[in-house]
C-alpha positions as CSV (number, residue, x, y, z in Angstrom):
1,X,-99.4,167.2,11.9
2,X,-99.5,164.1,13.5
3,X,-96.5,162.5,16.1
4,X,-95.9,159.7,14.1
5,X,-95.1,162.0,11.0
6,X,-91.7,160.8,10.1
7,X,-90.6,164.4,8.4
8,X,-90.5,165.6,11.8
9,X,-87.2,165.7,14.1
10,X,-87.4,163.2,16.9
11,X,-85.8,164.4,20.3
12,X,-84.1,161.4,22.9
13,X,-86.2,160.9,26.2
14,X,-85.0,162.8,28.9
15,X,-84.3,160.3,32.2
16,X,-86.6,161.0,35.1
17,X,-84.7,162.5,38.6
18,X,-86.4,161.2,41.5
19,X,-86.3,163.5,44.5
20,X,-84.4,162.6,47.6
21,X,-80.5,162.3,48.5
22,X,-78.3,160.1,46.2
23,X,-78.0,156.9,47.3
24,X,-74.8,156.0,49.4
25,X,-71.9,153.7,48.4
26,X,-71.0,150.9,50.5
27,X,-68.4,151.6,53.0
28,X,-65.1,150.1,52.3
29,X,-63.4,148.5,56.1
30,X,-59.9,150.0,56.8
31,X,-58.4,146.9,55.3
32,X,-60.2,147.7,52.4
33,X,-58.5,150.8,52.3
34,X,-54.7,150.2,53.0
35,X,-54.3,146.5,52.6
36,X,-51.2,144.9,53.5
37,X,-49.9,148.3,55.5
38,X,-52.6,147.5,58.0
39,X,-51.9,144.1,58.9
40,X,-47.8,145.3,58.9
41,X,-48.9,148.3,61.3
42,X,-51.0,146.4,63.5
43,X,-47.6,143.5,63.6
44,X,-44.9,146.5,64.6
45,X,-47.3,147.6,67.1
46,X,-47.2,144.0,68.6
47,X,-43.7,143.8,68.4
48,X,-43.3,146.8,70.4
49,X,-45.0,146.0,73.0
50,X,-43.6,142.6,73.5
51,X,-40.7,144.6,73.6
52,X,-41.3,147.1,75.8
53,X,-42.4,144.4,78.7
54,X,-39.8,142.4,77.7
55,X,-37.3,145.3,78.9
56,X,-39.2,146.3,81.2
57,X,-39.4,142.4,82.9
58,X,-35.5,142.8,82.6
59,X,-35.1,146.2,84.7
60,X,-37.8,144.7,87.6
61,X,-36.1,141.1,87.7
62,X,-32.6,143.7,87.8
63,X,-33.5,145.7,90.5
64,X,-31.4,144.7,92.8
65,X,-28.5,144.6,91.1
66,X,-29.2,148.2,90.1
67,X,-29.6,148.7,93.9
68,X,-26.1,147.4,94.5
69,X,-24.5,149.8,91.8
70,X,-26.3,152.8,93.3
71,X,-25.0,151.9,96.8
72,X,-21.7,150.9,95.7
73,X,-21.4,154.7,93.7
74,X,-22.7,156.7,96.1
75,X,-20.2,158.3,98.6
76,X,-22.8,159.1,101.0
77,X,-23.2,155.5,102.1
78,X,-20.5,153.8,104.4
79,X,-17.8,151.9,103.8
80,X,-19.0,148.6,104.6
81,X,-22.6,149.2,102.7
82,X,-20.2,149.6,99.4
83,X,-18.4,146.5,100.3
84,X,-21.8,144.6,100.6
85,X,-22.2,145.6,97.2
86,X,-19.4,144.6,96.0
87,X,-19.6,141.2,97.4
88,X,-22.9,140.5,96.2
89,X,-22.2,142.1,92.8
90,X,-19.1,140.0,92.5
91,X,-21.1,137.2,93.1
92,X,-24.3,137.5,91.0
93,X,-24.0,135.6,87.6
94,X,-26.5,138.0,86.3
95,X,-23.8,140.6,86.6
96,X,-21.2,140.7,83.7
97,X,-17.4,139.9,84.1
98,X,-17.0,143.3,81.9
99,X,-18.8,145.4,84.6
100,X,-16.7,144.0,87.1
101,X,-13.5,144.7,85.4
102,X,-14.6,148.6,84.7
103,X,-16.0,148.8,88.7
104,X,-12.5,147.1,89.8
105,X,-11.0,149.9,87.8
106,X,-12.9,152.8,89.6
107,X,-10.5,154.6,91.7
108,X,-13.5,156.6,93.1
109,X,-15.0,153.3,94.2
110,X,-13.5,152.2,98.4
111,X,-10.2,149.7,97.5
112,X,-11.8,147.1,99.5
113,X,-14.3,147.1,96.7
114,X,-12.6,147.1,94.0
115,X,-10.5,144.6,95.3
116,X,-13.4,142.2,95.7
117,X,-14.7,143.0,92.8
118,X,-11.4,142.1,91.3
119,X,-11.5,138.8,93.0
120,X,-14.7,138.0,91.3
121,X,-14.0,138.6,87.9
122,X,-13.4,134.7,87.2
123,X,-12.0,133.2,84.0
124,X,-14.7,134.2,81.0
125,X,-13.7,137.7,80.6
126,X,-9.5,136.0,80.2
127,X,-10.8,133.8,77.8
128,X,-12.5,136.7,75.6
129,X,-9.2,138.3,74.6
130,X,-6.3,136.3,76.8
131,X,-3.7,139.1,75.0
132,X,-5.1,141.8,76.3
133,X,-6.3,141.1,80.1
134,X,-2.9,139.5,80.4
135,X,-1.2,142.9,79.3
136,X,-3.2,145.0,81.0
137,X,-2.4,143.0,84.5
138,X,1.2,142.9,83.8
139,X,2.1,146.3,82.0
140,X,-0.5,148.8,83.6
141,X,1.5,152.1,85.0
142,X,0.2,153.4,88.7
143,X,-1.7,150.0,89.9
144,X,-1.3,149.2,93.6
145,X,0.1,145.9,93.9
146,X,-3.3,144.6,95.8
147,X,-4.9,145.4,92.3
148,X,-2.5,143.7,90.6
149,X,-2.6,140.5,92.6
150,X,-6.2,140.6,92.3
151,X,-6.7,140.5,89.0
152,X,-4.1,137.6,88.4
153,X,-6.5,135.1,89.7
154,X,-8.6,135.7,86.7
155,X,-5.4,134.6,84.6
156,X,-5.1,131.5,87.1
157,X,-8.5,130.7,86.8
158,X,-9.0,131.2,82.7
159,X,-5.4,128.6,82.8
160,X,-6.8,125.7,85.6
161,X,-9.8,126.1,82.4
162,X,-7.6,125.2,80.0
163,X,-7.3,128.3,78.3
164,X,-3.2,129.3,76.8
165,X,-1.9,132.4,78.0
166,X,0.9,134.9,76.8
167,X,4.1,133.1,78.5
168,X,6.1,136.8,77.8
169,X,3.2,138.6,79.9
170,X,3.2,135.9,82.8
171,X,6.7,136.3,83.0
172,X,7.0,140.1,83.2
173,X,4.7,139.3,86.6
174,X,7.3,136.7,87.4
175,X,10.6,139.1,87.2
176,X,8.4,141.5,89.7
177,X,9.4,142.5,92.8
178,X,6.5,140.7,94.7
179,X,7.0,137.2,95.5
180,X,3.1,136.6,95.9
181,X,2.5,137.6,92.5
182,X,5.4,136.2,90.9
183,X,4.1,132.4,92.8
184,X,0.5,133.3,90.8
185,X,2.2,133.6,88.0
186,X,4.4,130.6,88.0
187,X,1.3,128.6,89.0
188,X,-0.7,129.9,85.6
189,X,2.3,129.5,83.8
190,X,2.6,126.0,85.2
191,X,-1.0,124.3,84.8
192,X,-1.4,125.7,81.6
193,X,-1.5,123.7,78.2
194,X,2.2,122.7,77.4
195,X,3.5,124.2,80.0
196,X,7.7,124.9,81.2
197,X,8.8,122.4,83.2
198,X,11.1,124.8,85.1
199,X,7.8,126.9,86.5
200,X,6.8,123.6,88.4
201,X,10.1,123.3,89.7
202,X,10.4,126.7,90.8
203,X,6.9,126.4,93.0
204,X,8.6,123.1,94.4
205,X,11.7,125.2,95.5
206,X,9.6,128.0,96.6
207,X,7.4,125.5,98.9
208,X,10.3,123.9,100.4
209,X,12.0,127.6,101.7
210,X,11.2,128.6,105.1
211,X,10.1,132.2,103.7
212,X,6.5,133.0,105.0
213,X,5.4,132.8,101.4
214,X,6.3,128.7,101.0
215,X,2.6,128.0,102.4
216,X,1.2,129.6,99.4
217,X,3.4,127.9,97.3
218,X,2.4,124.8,99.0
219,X,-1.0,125.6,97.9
220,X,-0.7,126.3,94.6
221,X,1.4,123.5,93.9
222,X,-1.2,121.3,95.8
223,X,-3.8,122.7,93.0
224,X,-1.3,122.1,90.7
225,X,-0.8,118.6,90.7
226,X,-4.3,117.5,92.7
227,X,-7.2,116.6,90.1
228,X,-9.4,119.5,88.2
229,X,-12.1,119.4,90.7
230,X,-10.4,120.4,93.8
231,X,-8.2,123.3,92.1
232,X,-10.8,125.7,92.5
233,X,-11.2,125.3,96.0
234,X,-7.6,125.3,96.6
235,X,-7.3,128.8,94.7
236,X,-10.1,130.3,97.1
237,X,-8.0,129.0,100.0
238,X,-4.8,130.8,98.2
239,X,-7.2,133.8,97.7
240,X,-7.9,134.2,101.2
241,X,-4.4,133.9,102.3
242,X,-3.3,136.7,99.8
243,X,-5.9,138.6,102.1
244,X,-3.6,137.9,105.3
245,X,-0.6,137.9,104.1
246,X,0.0,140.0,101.6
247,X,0.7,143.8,102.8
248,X,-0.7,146.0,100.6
249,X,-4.3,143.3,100.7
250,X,-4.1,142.8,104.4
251,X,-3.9,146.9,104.9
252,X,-7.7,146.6,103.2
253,X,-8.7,143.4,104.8
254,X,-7.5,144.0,108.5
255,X,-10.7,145.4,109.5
256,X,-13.2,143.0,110.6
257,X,-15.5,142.4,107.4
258,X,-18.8,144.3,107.3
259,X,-21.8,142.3,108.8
């Protein structure tokens, strides 16, 4: 029987297996593998970082305001360290008008303190809800008058700005029973937009009495009626006199001021 008889069954070859390992498939690169989620990954992790050192730039260029707020909380240091504080909290722009108003409102905090702090609140935070700082200076229970006078040059700053106050607030400080306060109050009343003639009137009358208040009238009716520029430095001058001649802020100013 030959192998070319066709009445035979023919079988398929069989393939040959060379010895040896199989051979290795290429190696597909991690972006290979998860596409777009790498690419996002690597982009949040970028992000991140930027913001970590961006926050943590903030807290080193803050330092020293965060310095301050230690001193000024901690009733180990003296007196006059927290009143530094204060003072150069009251006066660093980086500082906002909010922090002062919640420091100014710490009765743990010396009252010289808080009373500067008061002082330094300026006009931004009035202008932010006019309503309510004007309420809370005019119908707060159980604050000391030095507070209270404090925190109404805010309101006569946010008014020489150009900013419209609640006339029914400013005149609850007016029917007080403090004639510094009640002049403040007439002068905010008075230089704001459309103002009363009569509040004018009644700083003229008040500046022509021989009470020992008609030199702060003078003052404020000097800011009143001198141009824009000037009225601010004619409101620190009235500032400082509140701190001589007003009781309850002379009791807290009477000291010689901390060097």
């Amino acid at each position: 029987m030959s192998p070319s008889d066709p009445s035979q069954p023919r079988f398929p070859s069989l393939p040959i297996i060379q010895g040896g390992p199989p051979p290795e498939s290429p190696r597909r690169s991690m972006a290979d593998r998860y596409g777009g989620l790498l690419y996002l990954g690597v982009a949040g992790l970028v992000v991140l970082a930027g913001l970590l050192g961006w926050f943590g730039y903030r807290a080193w260029a803050l330092r020293d305001v965060w310095r301050d707020i230690y001193v000024l909380n901690d009733p180990r240091e003296p007196d006059p360290s927290r009143v530094e504080a204060a003072a150069r909290l009251a006066g660093d722009p980086r500082v906002e008008p909010r922090q002062l108003w919640d420091l100014a409102l710490n009765r743990l905090l010396p009252d010289r303190a808080r009373c500067v702090l008061a002082e330094g609140i300026g006009s931004d935070l009035v202008a932010s809800d006019p309503r309510g700082f004007a309420n809370a200076v005019a119908r707060s229970p159980d604050w000391p008058g030095w507070l209270r006078l404090a925190l109404v040059r805010p309101l006569a700053l946010a008014s020489t700005d150009g900013h419209t106050l609640p006339r029914e607030r400013l005149g609850d400080l007016c029917r007080g029973d403090d004639p510094i306060l009640r002049l403040w109050a007439l002068y905010t009343l008075a230089v704001q937009p459309r103002p009363d003639p009569q509040t004018a009137a009644e700083l003229d009358l008040a500046a022509s009495t021989d009470r020992p208040e008609h030199e702060l009238a003078a003052m404020l009716l000097e800011a009143l009626r001198g141009p824009r520029a000037a009225r601010l430095e004619i409101l620190d001058r009235a500032t400082r006199w509140n701190h001589e001649h007003h009781a309850e802020t002379r009791a807290l100013w009477q000291h010689p001021a901390p060097s």
